[in-house]
N, C-alpha and C positions, 0 to 999 in steps of 0.2 A: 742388374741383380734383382730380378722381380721375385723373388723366393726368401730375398734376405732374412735370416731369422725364422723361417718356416721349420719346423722338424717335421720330416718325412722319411716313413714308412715301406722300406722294400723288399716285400720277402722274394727268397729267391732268386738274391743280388748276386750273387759268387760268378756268374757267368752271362753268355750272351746277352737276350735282352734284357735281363734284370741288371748285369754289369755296365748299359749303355743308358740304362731308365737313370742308374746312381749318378751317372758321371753328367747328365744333363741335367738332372736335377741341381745337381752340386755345383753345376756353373754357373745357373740363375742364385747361388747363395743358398742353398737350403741346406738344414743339417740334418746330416742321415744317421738311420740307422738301417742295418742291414738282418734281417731274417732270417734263415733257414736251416738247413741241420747239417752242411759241409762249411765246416768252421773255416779248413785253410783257403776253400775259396771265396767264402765271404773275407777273410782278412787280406786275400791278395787284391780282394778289389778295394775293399775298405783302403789299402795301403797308397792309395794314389788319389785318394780323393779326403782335401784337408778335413778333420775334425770328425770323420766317417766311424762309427763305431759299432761292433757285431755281436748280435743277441740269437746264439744258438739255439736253435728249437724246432721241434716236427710241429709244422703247423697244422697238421691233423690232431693234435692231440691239443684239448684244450686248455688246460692246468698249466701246458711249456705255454702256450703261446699267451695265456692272463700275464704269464711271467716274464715273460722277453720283453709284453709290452707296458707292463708295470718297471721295468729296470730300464728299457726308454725313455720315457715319461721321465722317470728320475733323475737320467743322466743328460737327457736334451732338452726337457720341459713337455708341455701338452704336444699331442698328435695333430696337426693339420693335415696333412698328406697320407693317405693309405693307398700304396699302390702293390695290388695284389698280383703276383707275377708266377709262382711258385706254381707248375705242373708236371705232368708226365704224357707223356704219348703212347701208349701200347700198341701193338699193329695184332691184331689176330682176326684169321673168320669168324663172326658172328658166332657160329654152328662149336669153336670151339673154345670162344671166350669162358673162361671160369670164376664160378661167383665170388672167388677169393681178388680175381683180377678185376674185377667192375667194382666191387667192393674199395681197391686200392687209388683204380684211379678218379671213381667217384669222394674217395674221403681226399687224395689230394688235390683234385681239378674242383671240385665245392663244398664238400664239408669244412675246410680253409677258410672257405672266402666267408661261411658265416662264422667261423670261430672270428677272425680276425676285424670283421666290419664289427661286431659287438664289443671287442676287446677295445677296441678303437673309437667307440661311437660316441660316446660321452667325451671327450676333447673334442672330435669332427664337430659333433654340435655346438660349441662353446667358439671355435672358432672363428673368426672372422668370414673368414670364405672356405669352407672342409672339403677336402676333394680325397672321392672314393675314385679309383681306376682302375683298373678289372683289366690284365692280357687276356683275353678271349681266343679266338681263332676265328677263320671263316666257318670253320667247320661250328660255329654256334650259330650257324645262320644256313647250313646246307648241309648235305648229308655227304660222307667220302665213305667208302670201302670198305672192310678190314679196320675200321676202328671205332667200333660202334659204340662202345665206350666213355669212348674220347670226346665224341657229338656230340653225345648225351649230355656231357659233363658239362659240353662247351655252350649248348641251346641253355642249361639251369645259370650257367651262370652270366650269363646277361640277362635273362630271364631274371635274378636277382637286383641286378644293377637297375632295373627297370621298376620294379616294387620299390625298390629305398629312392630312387628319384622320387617315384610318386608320392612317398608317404612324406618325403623330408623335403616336396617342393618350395612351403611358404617360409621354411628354413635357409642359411646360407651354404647350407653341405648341397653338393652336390654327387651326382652317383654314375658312372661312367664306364663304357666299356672301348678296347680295340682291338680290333681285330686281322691279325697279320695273316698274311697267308702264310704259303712255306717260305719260313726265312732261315738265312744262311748260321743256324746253330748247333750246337752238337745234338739235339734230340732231331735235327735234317739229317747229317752227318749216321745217326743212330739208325734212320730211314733209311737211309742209302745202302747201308752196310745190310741191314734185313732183304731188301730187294735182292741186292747182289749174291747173299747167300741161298737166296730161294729160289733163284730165277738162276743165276749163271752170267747173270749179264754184267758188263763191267761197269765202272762207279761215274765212266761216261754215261753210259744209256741209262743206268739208275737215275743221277742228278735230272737227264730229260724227263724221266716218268714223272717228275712231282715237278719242274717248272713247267710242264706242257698246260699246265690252270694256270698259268700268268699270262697276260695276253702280252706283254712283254719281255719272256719268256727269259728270265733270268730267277735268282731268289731275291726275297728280300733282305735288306743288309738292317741288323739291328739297331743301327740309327736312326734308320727311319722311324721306326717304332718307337721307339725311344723319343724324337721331335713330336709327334703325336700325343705320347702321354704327358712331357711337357705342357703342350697347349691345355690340355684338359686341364690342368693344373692350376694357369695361371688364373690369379683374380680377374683378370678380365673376360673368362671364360664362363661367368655366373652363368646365363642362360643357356647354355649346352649341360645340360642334363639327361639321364632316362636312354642315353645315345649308343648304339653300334657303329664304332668310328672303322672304315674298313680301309689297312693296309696293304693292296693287293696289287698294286699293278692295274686295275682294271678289271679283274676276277668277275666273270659274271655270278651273280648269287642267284 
């Protein structure tokens, strides 16, 4: 139980890898609290993981999230653990992306991660060992297609995680990102379905289109992930900071 008595931090628990980040966290003994704005499935995941409790809020907005994580705090003690999970995928051509759409996924894929790293930051510091963890993408480290957005969001926010390493180096917080390829969750699932409507192709040849970047050529399964932001976590992870940890198979970047 390397976690025992830690309270940690995960928005956008209710599902895939945010649902597999809670349950590994909660096995090394840490006690959660879960983020984000689908309350039934933050409580369905909360419901399997002992002492797990759910503070509903859009984490773009900043006033819910001072509050979720002022009513954590209260309910679990100080924040050690921040692990930021909570995004969205868009697929559109560049040429027809709209500035209400970059707008959205730039306020959930990073305007978040600085609401929540400041709402959190004064515990992180006080902390014995503070760990920030950042789900990134590969796509924060290369460019894909039709989701130019999405890059964008993903290159600022390790791009983030990179500055708060830096600045909070002779600190014991630490500042961390991972980076999954395509893994097997419903925003894949959500990919797959867009392909198949556009293209004609079936949810065979879809699922090949997005593992054909794994040199392994499978998805990733969100436990993997999940073992990853684990490690980052643990105390004995003090000097991996400032980090692009990539879950890919292999993925050339």
């Amino acid at each position: 139980m390397r976690l025992e008595g830690l309270h940690a931090v995960v928005t956008g628990g209710g599902s895939g890898i945010g649902a597999a980040i809670a349950q590994a966290l909660a096995n090394e003994g840490a006690r959660l609290t879960l983020v984000g704005r689908r309350r039934d499935a933050l409580e369905a995941t909360a419901a399997g993981l002992a002492g797990a409790v759910v503070a509903q809020a859009d984490v773009t907005d900043r006033a819910a999230v001072d509050r979720a994580f002022a009513w954590a705090r209260d309910t679990h003690g100080p924040i050690s653990i921040l692990v930021n999970n909570a995004g969205i995928a868009p697929s559109a051509p560049f040429a027809k992306v709209t500035a209400d759409a970059w707008r959205e996924t730039m306020a959930v894929n990073l305007d978040a991660l600085f609401h929540c790293c400041q709402a959190a930051l004064p515990d992180l510091l006080e902390a014995p060992a503070g760990r920030i963890v950042t789900v990134a993408s590969t796509a924060g480290v290369k460019g894909y297609g039709y989701t130019a957005p999405y890059v964008a969001s993903k290159h600022g926010a390790i791009g983030l995680m990179r500055a708060l390493a830096t600045e909070f180096a002779t600190t014991g917080l630490t500042a961390n990102a991972v980076c999954p390829g395509f893994t097997d969750t419903d925003i894949v699932g959500d990919a797959i379905a867009n392909i198949q409507a556009k293209t004609g192709r079936s949810a065979e040849d879809a699922r090949a289109q997005l593992t054909r970047f794994n040199p392994q050529k499978r998805l990733i399964e969100p436990s993997e992930v999940a073992e990853a932001v684990l490690w980052l976590c643990l105390p004995a992870s003090r000097s991996v900071t400032g980090q692009a940890v990539m879950v890919a198979g292999g993925e050339v970047m």
